[in-house]
C-alpha positions in Angstrom: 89.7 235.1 -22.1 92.0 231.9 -21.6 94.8 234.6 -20.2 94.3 234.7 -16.7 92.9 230.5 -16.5 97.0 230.3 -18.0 98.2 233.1 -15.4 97.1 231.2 -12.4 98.3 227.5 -13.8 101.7 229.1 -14.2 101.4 231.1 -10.6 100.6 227.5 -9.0 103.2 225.9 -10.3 105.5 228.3 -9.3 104.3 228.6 -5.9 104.1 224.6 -5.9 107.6 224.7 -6.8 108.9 227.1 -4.5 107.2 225.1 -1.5 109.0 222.0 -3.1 112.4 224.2 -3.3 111.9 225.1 0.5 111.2 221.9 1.5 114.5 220.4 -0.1 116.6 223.6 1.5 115.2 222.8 4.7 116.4 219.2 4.3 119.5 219.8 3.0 120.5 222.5 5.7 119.5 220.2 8.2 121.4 217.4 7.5 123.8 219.7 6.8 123.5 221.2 10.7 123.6 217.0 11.3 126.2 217.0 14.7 128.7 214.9 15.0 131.0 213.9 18.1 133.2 211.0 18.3 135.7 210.3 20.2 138.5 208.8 18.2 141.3 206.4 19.5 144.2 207.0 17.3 147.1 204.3 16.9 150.5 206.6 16.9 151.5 209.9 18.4 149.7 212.8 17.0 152.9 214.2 16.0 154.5 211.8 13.8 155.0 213.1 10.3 152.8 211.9 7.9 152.0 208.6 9.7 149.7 210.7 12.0 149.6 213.6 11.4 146.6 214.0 8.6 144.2 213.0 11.9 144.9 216.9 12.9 144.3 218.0 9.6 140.6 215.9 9.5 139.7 216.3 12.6 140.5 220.6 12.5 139.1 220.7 8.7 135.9 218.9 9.4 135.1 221.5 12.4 136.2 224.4 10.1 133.9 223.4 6.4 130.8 222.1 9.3 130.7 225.1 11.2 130.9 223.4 14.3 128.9 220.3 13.5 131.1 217.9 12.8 134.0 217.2 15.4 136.5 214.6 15.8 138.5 214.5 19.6 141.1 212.2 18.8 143.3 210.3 21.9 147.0 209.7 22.0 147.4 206.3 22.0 146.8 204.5 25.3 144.8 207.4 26.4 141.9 205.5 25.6 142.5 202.1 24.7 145.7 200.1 23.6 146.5 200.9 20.2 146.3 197.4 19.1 142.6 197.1 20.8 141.4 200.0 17.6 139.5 197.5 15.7 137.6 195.2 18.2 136.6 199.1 19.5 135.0 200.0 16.5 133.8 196.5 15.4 131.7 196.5 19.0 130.5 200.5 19.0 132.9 201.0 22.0 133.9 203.8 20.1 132.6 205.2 16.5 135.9 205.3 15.1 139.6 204.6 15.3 142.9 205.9 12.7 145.3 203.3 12.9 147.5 201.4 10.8 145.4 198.3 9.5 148.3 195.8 9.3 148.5 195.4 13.0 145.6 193.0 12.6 146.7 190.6 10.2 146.7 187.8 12.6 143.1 188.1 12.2 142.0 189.7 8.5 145.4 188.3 6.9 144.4 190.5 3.9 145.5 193.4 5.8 148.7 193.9 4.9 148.4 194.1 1.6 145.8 197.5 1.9 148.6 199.0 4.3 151.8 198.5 2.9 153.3 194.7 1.5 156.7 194.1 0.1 157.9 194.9 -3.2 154.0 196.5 -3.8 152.9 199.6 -5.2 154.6 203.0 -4.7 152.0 205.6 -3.7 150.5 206.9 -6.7 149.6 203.8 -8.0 148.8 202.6 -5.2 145.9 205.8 -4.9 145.2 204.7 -8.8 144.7 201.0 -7.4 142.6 202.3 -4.3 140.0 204.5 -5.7 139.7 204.0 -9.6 140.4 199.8 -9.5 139.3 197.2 -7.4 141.4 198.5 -3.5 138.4 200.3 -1.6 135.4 197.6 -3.2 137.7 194.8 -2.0 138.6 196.9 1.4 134.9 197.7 2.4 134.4 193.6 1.6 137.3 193.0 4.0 135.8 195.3 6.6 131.9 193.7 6.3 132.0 191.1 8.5 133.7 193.2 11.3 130.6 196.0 11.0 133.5 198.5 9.7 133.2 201.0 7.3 137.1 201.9 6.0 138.3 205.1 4.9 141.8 205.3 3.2 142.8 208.8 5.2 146.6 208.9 4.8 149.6 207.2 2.6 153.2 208.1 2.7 156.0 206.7 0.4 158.9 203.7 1.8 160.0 203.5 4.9 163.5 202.7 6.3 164.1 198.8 6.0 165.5 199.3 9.8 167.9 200.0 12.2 170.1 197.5 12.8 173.6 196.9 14.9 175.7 195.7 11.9 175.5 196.3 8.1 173.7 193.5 6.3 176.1 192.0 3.8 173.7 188.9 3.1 170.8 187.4 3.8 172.6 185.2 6.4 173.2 188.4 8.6 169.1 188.2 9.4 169.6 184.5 10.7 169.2 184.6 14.8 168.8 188.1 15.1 165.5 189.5 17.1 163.8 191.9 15.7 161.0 194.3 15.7 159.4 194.3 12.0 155.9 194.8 11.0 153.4 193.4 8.1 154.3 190.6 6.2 158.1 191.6 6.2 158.0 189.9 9.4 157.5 186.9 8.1 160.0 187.1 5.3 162.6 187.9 8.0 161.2 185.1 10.1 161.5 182.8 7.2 164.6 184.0 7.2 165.4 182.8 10.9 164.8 186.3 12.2 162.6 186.3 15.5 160.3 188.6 15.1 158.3 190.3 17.4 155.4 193.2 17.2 156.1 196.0 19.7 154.5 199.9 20.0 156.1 203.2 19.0 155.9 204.6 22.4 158.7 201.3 23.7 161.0 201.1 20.6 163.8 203.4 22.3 163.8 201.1 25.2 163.2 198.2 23.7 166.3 198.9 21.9 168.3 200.6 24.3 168.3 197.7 26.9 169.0 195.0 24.4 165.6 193.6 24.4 165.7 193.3 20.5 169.2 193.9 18.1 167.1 195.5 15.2 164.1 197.1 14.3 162.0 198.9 11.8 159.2 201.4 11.9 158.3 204.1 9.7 160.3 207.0 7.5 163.4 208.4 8.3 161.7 211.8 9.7 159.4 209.8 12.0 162.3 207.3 12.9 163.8 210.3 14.2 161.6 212.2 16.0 161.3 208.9 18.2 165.3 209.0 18.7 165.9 205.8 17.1 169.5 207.0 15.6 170.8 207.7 19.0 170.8 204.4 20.4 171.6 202.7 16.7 173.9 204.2 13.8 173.5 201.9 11.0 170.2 202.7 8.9 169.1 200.3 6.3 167.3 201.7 3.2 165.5 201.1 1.0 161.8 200.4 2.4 161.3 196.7 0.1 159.1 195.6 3.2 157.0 198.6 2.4 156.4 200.3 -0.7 153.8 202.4 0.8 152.4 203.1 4.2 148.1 203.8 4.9 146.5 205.0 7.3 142.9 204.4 8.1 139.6 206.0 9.9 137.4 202.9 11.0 133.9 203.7 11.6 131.5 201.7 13.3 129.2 200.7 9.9 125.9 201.1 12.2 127.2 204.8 13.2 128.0 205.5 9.1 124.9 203.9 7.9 122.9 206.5 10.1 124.7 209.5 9.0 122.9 211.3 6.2 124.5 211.1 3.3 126.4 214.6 3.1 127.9 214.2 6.3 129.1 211.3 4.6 130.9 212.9 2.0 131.7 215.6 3.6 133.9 213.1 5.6 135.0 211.1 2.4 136.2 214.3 1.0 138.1 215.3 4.4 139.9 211.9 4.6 141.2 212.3 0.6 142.1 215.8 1.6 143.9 214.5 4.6 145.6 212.0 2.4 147.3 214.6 -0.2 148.1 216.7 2.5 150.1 214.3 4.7 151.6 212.9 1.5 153.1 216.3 0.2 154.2 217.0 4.3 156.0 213.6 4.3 157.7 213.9 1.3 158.9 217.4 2.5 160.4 216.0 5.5 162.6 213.3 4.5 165.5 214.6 2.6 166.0 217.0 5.8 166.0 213.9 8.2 168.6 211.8 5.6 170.8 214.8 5.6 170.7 215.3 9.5 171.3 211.6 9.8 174.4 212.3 7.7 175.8 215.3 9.3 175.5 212.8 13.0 177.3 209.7 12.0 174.5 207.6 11.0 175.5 205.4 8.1 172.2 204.9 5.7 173.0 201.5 3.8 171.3 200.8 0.5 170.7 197.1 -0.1 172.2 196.1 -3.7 169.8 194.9 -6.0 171.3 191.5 -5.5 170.2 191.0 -2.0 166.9 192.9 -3.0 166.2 190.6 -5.5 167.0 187.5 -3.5 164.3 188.8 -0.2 161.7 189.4 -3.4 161.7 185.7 -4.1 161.4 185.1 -0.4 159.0 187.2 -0.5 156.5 186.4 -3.0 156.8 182.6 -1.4 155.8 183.7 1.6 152.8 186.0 -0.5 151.9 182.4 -2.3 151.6 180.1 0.8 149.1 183.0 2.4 146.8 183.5 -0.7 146.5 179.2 -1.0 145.7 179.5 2.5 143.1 182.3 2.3 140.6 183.0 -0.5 140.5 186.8 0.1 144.1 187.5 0.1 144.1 185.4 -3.1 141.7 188.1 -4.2 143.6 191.4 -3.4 147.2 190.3 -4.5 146.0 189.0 -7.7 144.1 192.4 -8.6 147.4 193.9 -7.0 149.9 192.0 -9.4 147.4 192.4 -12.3 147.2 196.3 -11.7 151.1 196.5 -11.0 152.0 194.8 -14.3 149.3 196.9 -16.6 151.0 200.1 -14.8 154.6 199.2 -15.2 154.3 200.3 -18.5 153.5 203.4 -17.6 156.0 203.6 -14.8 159.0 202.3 -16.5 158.5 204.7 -20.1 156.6 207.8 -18.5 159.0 209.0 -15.8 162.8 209.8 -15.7 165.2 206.7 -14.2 166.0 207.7 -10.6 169.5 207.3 -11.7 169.1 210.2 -14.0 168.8 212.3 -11.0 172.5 213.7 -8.7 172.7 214.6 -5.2 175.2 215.2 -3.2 
């Protein structure tokens, strides 16, 4: 007699929980349908390898996994605002989101640098270690607070070139009275080094160098170094990249605009900016032994530093790291978790891979 009174409990619950299931479908498909269109000031040339390049890569694999819904239209530098003017942009809602370099503003965040490539740091995978599984994106997002940005690591690449420069360097001495175009706080080791060091865009480096306006300069890689011509106005290449380990790039959103996203459009962009990261990794890496070996085969000389002179800009260096962390409590913060991290993982990095010596080229 009880059989039906059961048959109907267990129908109603059923058809309670298919109204529930619906219900949560309907949500979930229409925050996934959520539309997205930002325009996107970008800080470099689309083109450059690596540097830039993962924007493409979001911006096309965001519209392809959203169907549509989510779209990025990024701007050539300049196109929309000065690539130096990304930040204050997104801080103010002028626009919901930037890529750039983050290290161009360490006249104002002095922490900066360290998240986008400081001397004698991290080499890439480390770095990512440092970013996502210790204390880097925690202490990044605290940076960022104040400014009302949300940060998203969205591209890395390995060293750069140390810089082009008229002369070999056969000492420290050589730096002394020469202007030059460095970035990050490499700048200010040169410039403690009597350097004078100024901070100019991609788009004027072969002009700025060409007319004699500066008599050395540094920017990225060797494949992005070239496709801005730098070896045809200079021949003498120094390697390797001490003033940067590693390179990041960044998407800064407006915090306001990522707060009131729902929360899978949020991942789904999270997951396209790690994506975008691995993939403009592996296409940097790819390029440079093709740009070294054109280099070669055109009569540019690529000088590697000996370890004497390497070890003498390190101590410059990590003065110069010192007096900024006494100065400022948050760059305290990031290079001690950077040195702490660096020395548990040098165990790891000096026993677990092959010496780069082992290795022959020709």
């Amino acid at each position: 007699m009880k059989t039906p009174s059961v048959f109907r409990t267990i129908t109603k619950a059923f058809a309670t929980g298919a109204v529930a299931t619906t219900l949560l479908l309907g949500s979930v498909n229409a925050s996934a349908s959520e539309r997205v269109r930002w325009q996107v000031p970008i800080a470099f040339p689309s083109h450059l390898v690596g540097l830039s390049t993962p924007v493409k890569y979001l911006a096309d694999n965001l519209n392809a996994v959203s169907n549509g819904n989510i779209r990025l239209r990024y701007y050539e530098p300049g196109e929309l605002i000065p690539p130096f003017e990304i930040l204050d942009a997104v801080s103010k809602g002028r626009y919901p989101a930037g890529y750039t370099w983050i290290g161009y503003d360490q006249g104002t965040i002095p922490a900066l640098p360290l998240f986008s490539g400081p001397p004698f740091g991290m080499e890439p995978p480390a770095f990512l270690a440092w970013h996502y599984f210790g204390d880097g994106e925690k202490l990044l997002q605290e940076v960022y607070a104040p400014r009302n940005v949300h940060p998203l690591l969205c591209g890395v690449i390995g060293p750069e070139g140390a810089g082009w420069f008229k002369k070999p360097l056969e000492s420290l001495e050589d730096i002394d009275g020469l202007r030059i175009r460095f970035a990050g706080i490499g700048g200010r080791v040169l410039a403690r080094l009597g350097a004078s060091v100024t901070m100019i865009p991609a788009a004027e480096l072969y002009q700025s160098v060409e007319r004699g306006t500066i008599d050395a300069l540094e920017f990225s890689q060797p494949a992005v170094d070239r496709m801005l011509g730098l070896h045809q106005v200079v021949k003498n290449y120094i390697m390797p990249g001490w003033h940067q380990t590693f390179t990041t790039s960044h998407l800064l959103i407006n915090k306001e605009v990522w707060d009131g996203l729902a929360p899978s459009t949020q991942a789904t962009i999270d997951m396209a900016c790690r994506a975008a990261t691995l993939h403009g990794f592996a296409e940097s890496e790819w390029a440079q032994p093709t740009a070294l070996r054109e280099y070669q085969r055109e009569g540019v000389t690529a000088q590697v530093l000996p370890k004497e002179i390497l070890r003498e800009l390190e101590i410059v260096t990590n003065q110069v790291l010192d007096e900024i962390a006494e100065d400022n409590e948050m760059f305290r913060r990031v290079l001690t978790s950077q040195r702490d991290f660096m020395a548990h993982h040098a165990i790891w990095h000096s026993k677990g891979y092959l010496p780069r010596d082992f290795y022959q080229y020709d």
